[in-house]
VMD Tcl script that builds the backbone (N, CA, C; Angstrom):
set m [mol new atoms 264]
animate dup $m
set s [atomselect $m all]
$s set {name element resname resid chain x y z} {
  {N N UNK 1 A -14.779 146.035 23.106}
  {CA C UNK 1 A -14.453 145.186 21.978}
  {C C UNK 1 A -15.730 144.655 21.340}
  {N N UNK 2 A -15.757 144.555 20.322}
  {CA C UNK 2 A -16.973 144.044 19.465}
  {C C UNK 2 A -16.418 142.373 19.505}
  {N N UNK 3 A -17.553 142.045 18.371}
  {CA C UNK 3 A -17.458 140.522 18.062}
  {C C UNK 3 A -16.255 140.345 18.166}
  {N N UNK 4 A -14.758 139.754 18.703}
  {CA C UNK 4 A -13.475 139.178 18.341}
  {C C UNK 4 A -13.806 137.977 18.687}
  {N N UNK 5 A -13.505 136.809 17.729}
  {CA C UNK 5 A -13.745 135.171 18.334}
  {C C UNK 5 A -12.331 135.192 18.532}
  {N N UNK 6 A -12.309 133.977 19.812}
  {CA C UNK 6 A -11.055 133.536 19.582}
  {C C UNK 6 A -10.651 133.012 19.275}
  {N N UNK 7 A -9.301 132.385 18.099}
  {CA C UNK 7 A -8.834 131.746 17.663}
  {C C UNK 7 A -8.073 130.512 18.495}
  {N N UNK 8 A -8.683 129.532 18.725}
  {CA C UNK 8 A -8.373 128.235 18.845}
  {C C UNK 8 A -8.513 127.312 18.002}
  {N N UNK 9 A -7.752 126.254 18.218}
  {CA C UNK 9 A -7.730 124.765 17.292}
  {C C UNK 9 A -8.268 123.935 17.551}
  {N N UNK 10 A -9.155 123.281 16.618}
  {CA C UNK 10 A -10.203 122.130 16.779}
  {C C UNK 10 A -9.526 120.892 15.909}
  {N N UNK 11 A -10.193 119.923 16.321}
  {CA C UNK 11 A -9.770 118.757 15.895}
  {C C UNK 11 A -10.328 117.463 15.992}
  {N N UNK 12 A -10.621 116.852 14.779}
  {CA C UNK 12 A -11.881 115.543 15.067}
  {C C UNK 12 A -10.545 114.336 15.109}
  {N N UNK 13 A -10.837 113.171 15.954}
  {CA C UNK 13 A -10.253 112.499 15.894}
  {C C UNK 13 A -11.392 111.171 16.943}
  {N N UNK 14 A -10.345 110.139 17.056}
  {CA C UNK 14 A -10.752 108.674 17.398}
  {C C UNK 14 A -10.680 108.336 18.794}
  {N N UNK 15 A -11.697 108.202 20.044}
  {CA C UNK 15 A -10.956 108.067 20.956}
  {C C UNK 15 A -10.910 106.700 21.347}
  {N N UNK 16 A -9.328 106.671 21.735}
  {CA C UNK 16 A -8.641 105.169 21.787}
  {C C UNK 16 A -8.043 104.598 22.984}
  {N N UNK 17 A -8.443 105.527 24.022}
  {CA C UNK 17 A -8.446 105.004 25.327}
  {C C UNK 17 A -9.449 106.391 26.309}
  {N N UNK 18 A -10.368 105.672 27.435}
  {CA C UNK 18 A -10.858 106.536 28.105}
  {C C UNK 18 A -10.854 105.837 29.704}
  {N N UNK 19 A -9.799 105.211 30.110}
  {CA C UNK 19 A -9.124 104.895 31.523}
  {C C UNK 19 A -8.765 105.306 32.281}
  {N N UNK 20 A -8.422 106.931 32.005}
  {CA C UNK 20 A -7.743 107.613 33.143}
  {C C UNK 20 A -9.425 108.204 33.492}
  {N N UNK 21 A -9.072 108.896 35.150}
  {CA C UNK 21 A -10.377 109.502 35.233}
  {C C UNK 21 A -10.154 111.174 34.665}
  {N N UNK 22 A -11.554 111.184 34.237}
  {CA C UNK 22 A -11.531 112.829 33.401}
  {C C UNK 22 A -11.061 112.751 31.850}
  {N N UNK 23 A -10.326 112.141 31.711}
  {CA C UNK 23 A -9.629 112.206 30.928}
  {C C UNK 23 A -10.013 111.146 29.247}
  {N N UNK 24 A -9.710 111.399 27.884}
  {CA C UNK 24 A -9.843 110.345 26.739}
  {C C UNK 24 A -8.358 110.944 26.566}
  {N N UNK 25 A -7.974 109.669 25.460}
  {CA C UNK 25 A -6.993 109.556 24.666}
  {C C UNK 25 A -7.299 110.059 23.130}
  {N N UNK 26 A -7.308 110.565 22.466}
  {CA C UNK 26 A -7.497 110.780 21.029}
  {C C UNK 26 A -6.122 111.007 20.070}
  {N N UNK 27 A -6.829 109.840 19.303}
  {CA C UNK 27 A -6.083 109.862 17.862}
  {C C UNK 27 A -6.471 110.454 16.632}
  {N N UNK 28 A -5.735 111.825 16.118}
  {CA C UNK 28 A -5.652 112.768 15.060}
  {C C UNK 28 A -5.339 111.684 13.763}
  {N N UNK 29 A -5.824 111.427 12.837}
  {CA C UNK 29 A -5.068 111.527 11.682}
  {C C UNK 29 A -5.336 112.238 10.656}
  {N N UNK 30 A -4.083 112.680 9.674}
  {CA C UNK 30 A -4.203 113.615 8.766}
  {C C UNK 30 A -3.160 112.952 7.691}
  {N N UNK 31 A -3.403 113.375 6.709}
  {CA C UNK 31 A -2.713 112.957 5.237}
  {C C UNK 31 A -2.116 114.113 4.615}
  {N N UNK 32 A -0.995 114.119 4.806}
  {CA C UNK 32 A 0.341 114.662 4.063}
  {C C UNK 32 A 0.993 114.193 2.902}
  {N N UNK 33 A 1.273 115.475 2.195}
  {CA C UNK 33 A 2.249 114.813 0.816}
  {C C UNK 33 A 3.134 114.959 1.417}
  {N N UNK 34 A 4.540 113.876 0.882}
  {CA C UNK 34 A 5.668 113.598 1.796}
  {C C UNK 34 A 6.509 114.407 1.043}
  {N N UNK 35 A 7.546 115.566 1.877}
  {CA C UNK 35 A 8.596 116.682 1.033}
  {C C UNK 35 A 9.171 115.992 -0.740}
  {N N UNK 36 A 9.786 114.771 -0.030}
  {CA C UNK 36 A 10.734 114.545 -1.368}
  {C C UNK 36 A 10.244 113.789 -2.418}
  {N N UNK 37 A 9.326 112.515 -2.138}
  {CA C UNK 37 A 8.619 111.497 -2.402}
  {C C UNK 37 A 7.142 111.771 -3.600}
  {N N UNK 38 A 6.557 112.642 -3.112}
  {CA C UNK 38 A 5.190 113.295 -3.121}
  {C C UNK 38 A 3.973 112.419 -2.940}
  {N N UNK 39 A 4.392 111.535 -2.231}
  {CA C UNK 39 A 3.283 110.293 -1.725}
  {C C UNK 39 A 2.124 110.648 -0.852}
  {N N UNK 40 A 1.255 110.121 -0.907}
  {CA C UNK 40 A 0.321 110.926 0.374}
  {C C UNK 40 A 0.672 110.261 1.237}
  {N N UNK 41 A 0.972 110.518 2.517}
  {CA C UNK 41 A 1.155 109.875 3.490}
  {C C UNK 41 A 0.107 109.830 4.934}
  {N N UNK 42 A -0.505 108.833 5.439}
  {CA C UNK 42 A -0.971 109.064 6.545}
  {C C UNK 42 A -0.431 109.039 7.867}
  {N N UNK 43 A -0.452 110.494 8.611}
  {CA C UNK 43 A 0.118 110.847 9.405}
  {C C UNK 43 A -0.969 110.809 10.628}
  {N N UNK 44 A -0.379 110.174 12.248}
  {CA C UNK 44 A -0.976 110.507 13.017}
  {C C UNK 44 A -0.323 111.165 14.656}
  {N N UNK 45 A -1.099 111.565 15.444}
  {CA C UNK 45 A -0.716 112.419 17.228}
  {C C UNK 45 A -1.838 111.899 17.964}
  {N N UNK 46 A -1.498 111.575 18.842}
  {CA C UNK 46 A -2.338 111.417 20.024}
  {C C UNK 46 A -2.153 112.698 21.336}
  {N N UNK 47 A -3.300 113.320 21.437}
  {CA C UNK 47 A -3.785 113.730 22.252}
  {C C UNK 47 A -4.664 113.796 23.355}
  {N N UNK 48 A -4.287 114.212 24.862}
  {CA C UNK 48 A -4.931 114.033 25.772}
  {C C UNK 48 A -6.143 114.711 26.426}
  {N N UNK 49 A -7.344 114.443 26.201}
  {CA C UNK 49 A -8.120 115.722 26.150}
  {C C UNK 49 A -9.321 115.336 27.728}
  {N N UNK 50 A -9.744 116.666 28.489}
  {CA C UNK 50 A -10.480 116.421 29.363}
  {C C UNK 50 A -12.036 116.296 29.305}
  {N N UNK 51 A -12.222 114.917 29.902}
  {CA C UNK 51 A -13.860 114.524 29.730}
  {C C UNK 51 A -14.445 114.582 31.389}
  {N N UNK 52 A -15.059 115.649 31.347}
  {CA C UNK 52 A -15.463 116.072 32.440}
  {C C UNK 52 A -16.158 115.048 33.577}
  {N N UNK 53 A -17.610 115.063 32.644}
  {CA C UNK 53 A -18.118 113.568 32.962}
  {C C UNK 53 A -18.173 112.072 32.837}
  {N N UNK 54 A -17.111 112.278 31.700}
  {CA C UNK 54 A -16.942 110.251 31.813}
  {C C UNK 54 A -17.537 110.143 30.329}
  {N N UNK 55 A -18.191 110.947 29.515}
  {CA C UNK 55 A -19.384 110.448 28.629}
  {C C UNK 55 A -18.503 109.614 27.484}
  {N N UNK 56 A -17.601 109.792 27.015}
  {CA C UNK 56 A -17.250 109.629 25.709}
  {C C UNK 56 A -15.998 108.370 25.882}
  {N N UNK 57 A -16.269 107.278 25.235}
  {CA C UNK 57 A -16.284 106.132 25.601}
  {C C UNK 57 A -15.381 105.291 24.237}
  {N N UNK 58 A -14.672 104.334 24.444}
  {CA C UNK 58 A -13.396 103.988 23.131}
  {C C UNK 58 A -14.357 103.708 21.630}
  {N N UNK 59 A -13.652 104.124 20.497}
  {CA C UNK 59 A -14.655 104.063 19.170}
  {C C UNK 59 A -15.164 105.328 18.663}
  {N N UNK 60 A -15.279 106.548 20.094}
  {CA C UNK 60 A -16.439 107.354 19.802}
  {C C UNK 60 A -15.075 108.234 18.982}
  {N N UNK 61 A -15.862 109.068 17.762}
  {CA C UNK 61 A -15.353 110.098 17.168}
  {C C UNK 61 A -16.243 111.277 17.796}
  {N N UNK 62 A -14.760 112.233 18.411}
  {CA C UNK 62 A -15.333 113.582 19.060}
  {C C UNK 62 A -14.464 114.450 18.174}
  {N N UNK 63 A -14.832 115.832 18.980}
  {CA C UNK 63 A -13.833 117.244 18.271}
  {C C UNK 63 A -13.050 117.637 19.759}
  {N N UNK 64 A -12.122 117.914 19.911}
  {CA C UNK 64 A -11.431 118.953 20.871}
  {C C UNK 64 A -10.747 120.215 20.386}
  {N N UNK 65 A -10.460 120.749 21.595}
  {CA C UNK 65 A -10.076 121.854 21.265}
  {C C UNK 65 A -9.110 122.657 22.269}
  {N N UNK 66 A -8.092 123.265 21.595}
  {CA C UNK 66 A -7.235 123.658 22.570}
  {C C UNK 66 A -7.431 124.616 23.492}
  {N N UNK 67 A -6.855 124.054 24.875}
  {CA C UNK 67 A -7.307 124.920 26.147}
  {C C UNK 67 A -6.085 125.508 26.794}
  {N N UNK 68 A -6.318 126.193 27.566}
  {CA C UNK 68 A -5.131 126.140 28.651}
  {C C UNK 68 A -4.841 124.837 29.187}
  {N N UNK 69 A -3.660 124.801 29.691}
  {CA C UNK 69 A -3.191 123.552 30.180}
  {C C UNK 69 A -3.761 122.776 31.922}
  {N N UNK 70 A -4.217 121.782 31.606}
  {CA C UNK 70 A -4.977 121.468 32.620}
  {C C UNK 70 A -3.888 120.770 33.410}
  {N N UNK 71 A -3.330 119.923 32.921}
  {CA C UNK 71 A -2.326 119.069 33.671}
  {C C UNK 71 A -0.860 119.010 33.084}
  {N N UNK 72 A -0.201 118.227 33.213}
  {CA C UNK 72 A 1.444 117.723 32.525}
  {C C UNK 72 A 1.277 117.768 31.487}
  {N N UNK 73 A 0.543 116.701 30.694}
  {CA C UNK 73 A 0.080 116.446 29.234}
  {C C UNK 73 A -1.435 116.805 28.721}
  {N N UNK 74 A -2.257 117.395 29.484}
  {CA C UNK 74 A -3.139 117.738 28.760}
  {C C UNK 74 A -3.664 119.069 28.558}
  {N N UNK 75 A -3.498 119.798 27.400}
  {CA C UNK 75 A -4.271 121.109 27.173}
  {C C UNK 75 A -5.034 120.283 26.043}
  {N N UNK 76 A -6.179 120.135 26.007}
  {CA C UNK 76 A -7.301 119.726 25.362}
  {C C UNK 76 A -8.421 119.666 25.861}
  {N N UNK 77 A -9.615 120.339 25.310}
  {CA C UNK 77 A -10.946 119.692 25.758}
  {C C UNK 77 A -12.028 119.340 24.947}
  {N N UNK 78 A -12.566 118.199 25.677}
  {CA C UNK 78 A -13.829 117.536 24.706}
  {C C UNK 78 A -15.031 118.499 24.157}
  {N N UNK 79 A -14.942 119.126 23.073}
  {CA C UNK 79 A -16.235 120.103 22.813}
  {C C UNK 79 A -17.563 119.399 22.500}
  {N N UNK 80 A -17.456 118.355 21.240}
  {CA C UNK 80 A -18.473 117.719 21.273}
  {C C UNK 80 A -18.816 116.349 20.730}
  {N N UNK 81 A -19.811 114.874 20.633}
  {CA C UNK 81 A -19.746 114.126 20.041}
  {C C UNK 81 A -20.067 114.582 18.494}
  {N N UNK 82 A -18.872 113.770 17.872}
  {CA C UNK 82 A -19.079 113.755 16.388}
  {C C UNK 82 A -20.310 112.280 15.680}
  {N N UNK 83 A -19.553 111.588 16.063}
  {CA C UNK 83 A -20.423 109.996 15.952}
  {C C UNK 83 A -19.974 108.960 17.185}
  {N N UNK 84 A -20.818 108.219 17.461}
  {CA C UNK 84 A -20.976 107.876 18.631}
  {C C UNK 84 A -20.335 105.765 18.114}
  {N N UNK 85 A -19.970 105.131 18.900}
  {CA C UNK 85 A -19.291 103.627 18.180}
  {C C UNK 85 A -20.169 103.194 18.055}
  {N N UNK 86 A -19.860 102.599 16.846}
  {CA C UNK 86 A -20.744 101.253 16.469}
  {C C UNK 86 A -20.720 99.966 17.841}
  {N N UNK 87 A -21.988 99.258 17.932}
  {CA C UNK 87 A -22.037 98.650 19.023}
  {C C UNK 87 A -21.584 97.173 18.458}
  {N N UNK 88 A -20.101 96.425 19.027}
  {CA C UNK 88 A -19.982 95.285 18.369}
  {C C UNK 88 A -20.350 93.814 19.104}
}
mol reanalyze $m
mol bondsrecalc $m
mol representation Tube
mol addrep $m
């Protein structure tokens, strides 16, 4: 086989909890026009994605990306920091 990439899904989002071990919480949002309405609407999912080492910490904007399924709820993994939190 030559070059074939594989097609997986990436996704920048917010992470909004990092309590479990291994593991962040991330929040997707995306903006939809609504079917009947034609409003933009902001739409969001939370996803469970695996942080190997601990690094990525509540505030931080990362990317994941879909994996095989690691656990119950999580096929996701942390690929990389996007921006790191503001320190308050």
């Amino acid at each position: 086989m030559s070059d074939t990439k594989k097609l997986t899904r990436t996704l920048i989002g917010k992470v909004v909890s990092d309590k479990r071990a291994k593991t962040v919480t991330v929040l997707v949002e995306r903006r939809v026009k609504h079917a009947l309405y034609g409003k933009i609407v902001s739409m969001s999912s939370k996803y469970h994605a695996h942080d190997e080492k601990g690094e990525y910490h509540l505030g931080d904007i990362i990317e994941i990306t879909e994996s095989r399924p690691l656990s119950k709820t999580k096929n996701w993994v942390v690929t990389k920091l996007v921006q790191k939190a503001a320190i308050v």
